[in-house]
C-alpha positions, 0 to 999 in steps of 0.5 A: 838877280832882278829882271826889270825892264830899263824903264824900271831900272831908270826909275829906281835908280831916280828914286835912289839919287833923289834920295842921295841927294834929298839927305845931302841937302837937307840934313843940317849938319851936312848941307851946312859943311858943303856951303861953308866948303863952296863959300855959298851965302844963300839957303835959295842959291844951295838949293839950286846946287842940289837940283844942278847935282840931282840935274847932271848925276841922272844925266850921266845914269841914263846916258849910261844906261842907253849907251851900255843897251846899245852897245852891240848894235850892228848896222846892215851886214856889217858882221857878213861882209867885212872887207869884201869877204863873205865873212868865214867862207872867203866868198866875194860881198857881191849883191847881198849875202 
């Protein structure tokens, strides 16, 4: 639908889990629910929750993002000279193509 470039792309889905996760840790009722749930005592010590939740999603957003870009990468001629053939012609891989 939309062609952005991955700088782009990194910075709105940012922009979408700061949100996600912005809601999460301020609204009342919610931020209340998840310190009873993990036993957290302090306002300070839940906050640094949601910096390590924010921290440890983009990790994984942009790791994806890198390894789903770089997913058809050849090095050299790798796609030619496979077991010492010449790819579908049969020939021998001897000194280049």
């Amino acid at each position: 639908m939309f062609n952005f470039t991955p700088h782009s792309e990194l910075t709105l889905y940012a922009t979408i889990l700061f949100f996600v996760t912005n809601y999460m840790c301020t609204n009342a009722k919610m931020s209340s629910d998840i310190m009873k749930m993990f036993s957290i005592k302090n306002k300070d010590n839940f906050k640094m929750l949601c910096v390590l939740v924010f921290a440890v999603a983009f990790y994984f957003v942009s790791d994806g993002m890198v390894h789903r870009r770089t997913q058809g990468f050849r090095v050299g001629g790798q796609d030619d000279c496979i077991a010492g053939t010449g790819g579908n012609t049969g020939n021998p891989c001897i000194g280049g193509r």
